[in-house]
N, C-alpha and C positions, 0 to 999 in steps of 0.2 A: 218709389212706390207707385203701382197704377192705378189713375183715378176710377174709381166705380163706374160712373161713368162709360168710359172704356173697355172696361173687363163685361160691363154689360154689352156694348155694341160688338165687342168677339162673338158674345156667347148666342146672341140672335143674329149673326152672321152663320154662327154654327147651326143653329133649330131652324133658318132659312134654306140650308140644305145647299150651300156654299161654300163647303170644305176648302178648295182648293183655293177661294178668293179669300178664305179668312186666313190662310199661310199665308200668301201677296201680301198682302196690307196689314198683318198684325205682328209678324216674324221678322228678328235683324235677319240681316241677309248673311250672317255665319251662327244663325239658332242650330241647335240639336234639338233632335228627338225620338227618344225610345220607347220600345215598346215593353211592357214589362222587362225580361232579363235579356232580351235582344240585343244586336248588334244598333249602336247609335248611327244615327244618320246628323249628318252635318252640312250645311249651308242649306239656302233654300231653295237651290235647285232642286236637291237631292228631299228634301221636303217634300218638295210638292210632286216629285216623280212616285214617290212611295205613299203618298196619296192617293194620288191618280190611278196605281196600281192596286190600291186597296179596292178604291170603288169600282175600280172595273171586276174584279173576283167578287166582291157582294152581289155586282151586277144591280149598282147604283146606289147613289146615296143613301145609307137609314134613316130611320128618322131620329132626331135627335133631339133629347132631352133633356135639359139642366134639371136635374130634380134639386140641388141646394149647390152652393159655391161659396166660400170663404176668402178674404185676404188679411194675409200677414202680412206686414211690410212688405217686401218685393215677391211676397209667396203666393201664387194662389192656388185654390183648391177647389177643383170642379168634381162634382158627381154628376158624369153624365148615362144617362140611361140612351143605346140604340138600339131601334127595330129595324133589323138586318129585311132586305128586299121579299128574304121566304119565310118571314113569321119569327125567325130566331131574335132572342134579346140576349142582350152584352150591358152590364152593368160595368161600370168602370169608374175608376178616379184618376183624374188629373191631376195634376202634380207641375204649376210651371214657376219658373225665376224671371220677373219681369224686369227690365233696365228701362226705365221711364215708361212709355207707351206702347213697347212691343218687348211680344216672350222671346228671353236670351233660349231657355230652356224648359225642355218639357216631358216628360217620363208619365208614362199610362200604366198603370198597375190594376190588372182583371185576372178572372181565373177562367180559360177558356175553356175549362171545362161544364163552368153554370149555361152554359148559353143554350136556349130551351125553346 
């Protein structure tokens, strides 16, 4: 289970606008993670490549939001809200499986269609 703590210092590594250093430091180096019903990416190369390639299509970081987070035992449950670079928002939930202090895995489930 991960300590509070912890899942806070992600989640203001994430609203500091440091995507790609909250992979590095919070991800085993063989985590997944998908996108709703997408193809899984695995290890944290492939992480953080598919990051990096997200924020360069937004054409930079959004801004990002934890509006409420939950943990279950090793579950946790992020609702984060992003404001995409040209005005659009993306509500979404996270979904990851923690193994002591970093996410084994993680699945985002949004409907890309609200984004407004």
């Amino acid at each position: 289970m991960p300590a509070l703590d912890h899942v806070e210092a992600f989640i203001a590594r994430v609203e500091g606008l440091d995507h790609v250093g909250a992979i590095e430091d919070f991800y085993h180096t063989d985590a997944t993670m998908q996108e709703n019903m997408g193809a899984m990416r695995t290890g944290i190369d492939a992480l953080v490549a598919g990051e990096r390639a997200a924020l360069e299509r937004m054409g930079g970081p959004p801004k990002s939001t934890c509006t409420r987070f939950a943990i279950h035992g090793d579950t946790v449950f992020i609702n984060w809200t992003f404001e995409m670079p040209n005005g659009k928002v993306l509500d979404e939930i996270a979904v990851q499986t923690w193994r002591g202090d970093r996410i084994q895995t993680e699945r985002f489930y949004y409907d890309p269609g609200t984004m407004r």
